[in-house]
C-alpha positions, 0 to 999 in steps of 0.5 A, a space after each residue: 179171257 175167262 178159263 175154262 171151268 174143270 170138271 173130272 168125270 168123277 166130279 159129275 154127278 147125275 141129276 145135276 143142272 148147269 145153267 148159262 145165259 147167251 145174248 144174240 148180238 150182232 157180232 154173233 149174228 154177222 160172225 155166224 153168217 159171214 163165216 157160213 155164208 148162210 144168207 137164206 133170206 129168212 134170215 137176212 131180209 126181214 121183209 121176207 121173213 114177215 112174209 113168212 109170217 115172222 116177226 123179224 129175221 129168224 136166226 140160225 139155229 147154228 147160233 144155239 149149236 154154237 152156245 152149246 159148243 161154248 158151254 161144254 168146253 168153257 162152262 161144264 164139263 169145261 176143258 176135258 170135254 169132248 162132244 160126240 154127239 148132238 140131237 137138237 129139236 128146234 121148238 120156236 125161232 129166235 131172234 137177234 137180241 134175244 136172251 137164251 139161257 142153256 141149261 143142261 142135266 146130266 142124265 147118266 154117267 157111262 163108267 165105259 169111255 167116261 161119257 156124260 148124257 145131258 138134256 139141254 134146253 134153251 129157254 128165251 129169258 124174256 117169254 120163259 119159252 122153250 125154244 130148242 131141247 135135246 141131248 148131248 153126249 160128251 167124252 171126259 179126258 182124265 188129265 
């Protein structure tokens, strides 16, 4: 198993940017939708879906939060980070086997709490296409 990566708040700088690509799979995919219990159908039946004029199953935006869960605590920041708070705008769906890079940049450092703002996008690796953009405002441990 992969540690976490360590940043201090000091370490931060502003303007900086940390990527990482994630992979919708099956196994994320069924563990989102089993531990949720979220089988609207658009998600699970692909015939509705393309009635709904998609291609194919859409996926939960969940998964992104997920992705994102998983990049702050594991990638950057890493282990002294805590999320406060999430704004997501889902711009276009997903779909399972897409790849999705996540990106964020720190926009500021807040010396008071030791905060960093970041926008984060998420970009299918295949189209270029933005597919969800937002903000993240995550706390910093000193340890």
């Amino acid at each position: 198993m992969l540690s976490p990566a360590d940043f201090s708040f000091q370490e931060i700088e502003e303007d900086s940017e940390h990527s990482h690509v994630y992979k919708i799979d099956e196994p994320v995919y069924e563990a989102l939708t089993t531990a949720f219990g979220d089988r609207s159908p658009v998600h699970v039946d692909s015939d509705y879906a393309k009635a709904a004029g998609f291609p194919k199953c859409v996926m939960h935006g969940a998964i992104l939060q997920g992705f994102l869960s998983h990049f702050v605590g594991m990638r950057f920041p890493g282990k002294r980070s805590l999320i406060l708070s999430v704004n997501l705008n889902y711009l276009l769906p997903s779909f399972l086997g897409d790849e999705i890079e996540l990106t964020a940049r720190v926009r500021r450092k807040v010396e008071t709490g030791q905060v960093v703002v970041m926008d984060v996008r998420f970009v299918n690796a295949a189209s270029n296409a933005i597919v969800a953009s937002g903000k993240v405002q995550v706390a910093l441990r000193n340890e």
